[in-house]
C-alpha positions, -999 to +999 in steps of 0.1 A: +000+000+000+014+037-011+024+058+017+035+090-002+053+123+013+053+157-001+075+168-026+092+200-023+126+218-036+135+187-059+126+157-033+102+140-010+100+152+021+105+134+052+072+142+076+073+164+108+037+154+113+015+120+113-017+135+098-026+111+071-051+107+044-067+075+035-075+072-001-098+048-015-109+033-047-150+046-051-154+011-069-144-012-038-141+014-008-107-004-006-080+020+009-057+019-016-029+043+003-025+072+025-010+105+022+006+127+046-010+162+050+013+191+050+009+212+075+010+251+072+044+259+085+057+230+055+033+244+027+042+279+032+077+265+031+074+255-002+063+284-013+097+304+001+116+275-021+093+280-052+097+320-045+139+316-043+140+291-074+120+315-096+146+340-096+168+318-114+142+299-135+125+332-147+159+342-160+169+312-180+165+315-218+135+301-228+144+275-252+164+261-219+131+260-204+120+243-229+146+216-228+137+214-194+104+199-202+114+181-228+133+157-207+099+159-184+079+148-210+100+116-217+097+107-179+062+113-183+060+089-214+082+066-194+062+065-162+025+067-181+017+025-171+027+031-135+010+069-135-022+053-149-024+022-126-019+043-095-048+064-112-073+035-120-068+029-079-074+056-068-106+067-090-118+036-103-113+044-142-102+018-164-065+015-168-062+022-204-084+051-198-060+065-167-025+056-191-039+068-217-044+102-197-008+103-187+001+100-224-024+130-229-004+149-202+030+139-217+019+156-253-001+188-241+035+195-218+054+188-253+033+215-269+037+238-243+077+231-243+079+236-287+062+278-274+096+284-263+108+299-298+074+320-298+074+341-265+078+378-282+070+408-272+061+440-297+074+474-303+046+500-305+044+534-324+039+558-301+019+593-297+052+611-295+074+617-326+108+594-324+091+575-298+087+536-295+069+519-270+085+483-257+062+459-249+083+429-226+064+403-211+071+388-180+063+352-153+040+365-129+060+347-098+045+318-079+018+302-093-006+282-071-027+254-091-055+232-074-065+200-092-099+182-092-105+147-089-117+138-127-084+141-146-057+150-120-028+141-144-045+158-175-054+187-156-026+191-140+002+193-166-021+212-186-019+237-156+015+235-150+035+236-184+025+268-196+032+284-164+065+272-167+076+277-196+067+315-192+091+317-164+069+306-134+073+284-106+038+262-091+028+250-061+001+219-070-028+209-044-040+181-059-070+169-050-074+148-017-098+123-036-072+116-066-035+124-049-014+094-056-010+094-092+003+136-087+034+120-067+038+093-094+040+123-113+065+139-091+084+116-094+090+118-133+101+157-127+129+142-099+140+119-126+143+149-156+162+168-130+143+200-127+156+231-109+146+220-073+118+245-063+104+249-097+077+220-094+064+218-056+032+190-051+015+190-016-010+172+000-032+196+021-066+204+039-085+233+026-069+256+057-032+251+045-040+252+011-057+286+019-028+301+035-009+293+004-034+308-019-029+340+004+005+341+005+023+373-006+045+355-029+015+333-050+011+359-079-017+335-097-040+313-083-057+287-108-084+261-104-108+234-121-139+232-097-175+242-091-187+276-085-187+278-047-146+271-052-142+295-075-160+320-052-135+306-029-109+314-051-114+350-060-118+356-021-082+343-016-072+364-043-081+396-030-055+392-001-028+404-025-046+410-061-032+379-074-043+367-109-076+342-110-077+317-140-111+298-129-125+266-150-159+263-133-175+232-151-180+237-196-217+241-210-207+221-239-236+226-267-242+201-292-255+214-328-277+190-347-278+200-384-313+184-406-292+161-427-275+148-391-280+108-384-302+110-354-298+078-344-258+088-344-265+117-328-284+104-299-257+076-293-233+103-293-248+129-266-253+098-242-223+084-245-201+115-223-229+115-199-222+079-191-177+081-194-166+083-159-202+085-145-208+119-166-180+139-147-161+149-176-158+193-185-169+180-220-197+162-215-230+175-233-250+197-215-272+218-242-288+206-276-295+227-305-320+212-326-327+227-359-362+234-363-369+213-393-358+180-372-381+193-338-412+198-361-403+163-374-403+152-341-429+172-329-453+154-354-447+122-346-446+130-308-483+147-312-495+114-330-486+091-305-498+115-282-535+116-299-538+076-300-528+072-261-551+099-257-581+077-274-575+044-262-575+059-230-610+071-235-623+045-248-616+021-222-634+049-197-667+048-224-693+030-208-704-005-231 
């Protein structure tokens, strides 16, 4: 059974505490491991180690970045069986669904890592004769990321590379439902040797994980979650007008044109609903009907409707 530690500043911490989290798989109600809870004094330590390796990182030329990641995404590639078997554990998905999300997690951190060539800024004509206005971008700092339980690999490096490859450093809070597979993940960063502070993954309760979010050094704050944590979220950043990047659940519409196959169609708008019990950001949740197919519809709907209608009348007509 996994008994996993923090990792912070490049390595796994030992634990000053023995505050542990039971995880269990929601198919069997099996405890599959345990994690150890950091507590405040350890999280906000982190984030003094992702604050001092930032310095450095933000610096670095960007294609170096890039290289970086490179070498993360092989580990990632490398790692994806045992990342997705400690993810079917822990959240009851298939295993070829949970590896195959690690290898979705290797390639959107690839694409991120090929930006490296492309982060430009602009020169702008200005109001003022022999004036030019320099546009230079730079990493916000610190950048905390809290990860939900559905796809906390995906999610995750989708988070985290473009943060770093602009120059940032993250804190992770993955979430306590779904933690395991983030330190299988840590462990692929240890092994492509990145700057130690520049990827930081803690276990924490919702107090320690808001004194992170409030921290003077957190510069961004970003979460996948439902509205009330997103409220949540913009309160934290208040404390120090830190930057909110909030995924609150997708509306995603689905467009049926008249020449669709309805049949298709129907198979199709079921089948997200039912993919990891319907908690996927994708999964249909409006349907746009042209109005040719609903009076189609409608027709037939009405006929049936007449016939019920009748027989039930007939049977209440006296013989």
């Amino acid at each position: 059974m996994k008994l996993e530690r923090n990792f912070v500043n490049g390595r796994f911490m030992e634990p000053v505490s023995d505050r542990l989290t039971a995880i269990l798989n929601p198919a069997t109600k099996a405890v599959v491991g345990h994690v150890h809870n950091a507590s405040q004094k350890e999280a906000l330590a982190a984030v003094e180690h992702a604050k001092a390796a930032q310095r450095a990182w933000r610096v670095m030329p960007a294609y170096e970045r890039g290289a970086h990641m490179q070498r993360l995404v092989d580990a990632i590639e490398q790692a994806a069986p045992q990342i997705g078997a400690t993810h079917a554990l822990e959240s009851g998905k298939a295993v070829t669904d949970t590896t195959n999300e690690a290898i979705y997690a290797a390639q959107i951190t690839r694409y991120h890592a090929e930006w490296a060539r492309h982060i430009e800024g602009e020169v702008i004509p200005s109001d003022t004769p022999d004036e030019n206005l320099v546009l230079h971008r730079e990493p916000i700092g610190v950048v905390a990321r809290l990860i939900p339980f559905n796809f906390p690999i995906y999610t995750l490096m989708r988070k985290i590379a473009p943060a770093l490859i602009a120059g940032n450093t993250v804190i992770v809070r993955p979430s306590n439902n779904t933690p395991l597979s983030a330190f299988e993940l840590a462990r692929a960063v240890e092994r492509a040797a990145l700057p130690a502070g520049v990827v930081n993954i803690l276990a924490m309760d919702h107090a320690t994980a808001e004194a992170v979010c409030t921290h003077p050094a957190v510069g961004m704050i970003t979460l996948t979650g439902n509205v009330n944590a997103g409220r949540k979220v913009l309160d934290y950043c208040k404390a120090n007008i830190a930057k909110p990047s909030l995924e609150l659940g997708g509306k995603t519409p689905a467009i049926i044109e008249p020449d669709a196959d309805l049949k298709k169609a129907a198979r199709e708008l079921v089948a997200p609903k039912l993919t990891h019990t319907g908690q996927l950001c994708t999964a249909i949740k409006r349907v746009y009907a042209h109005e040719s197919i609903l009076t189609m519809n409608s027709s037939r709907c009405s006929s049936r409707k007449f016939w019920r209608r009748k027989s039930a009348t007939a049977r209440k007509t006296p013989r």
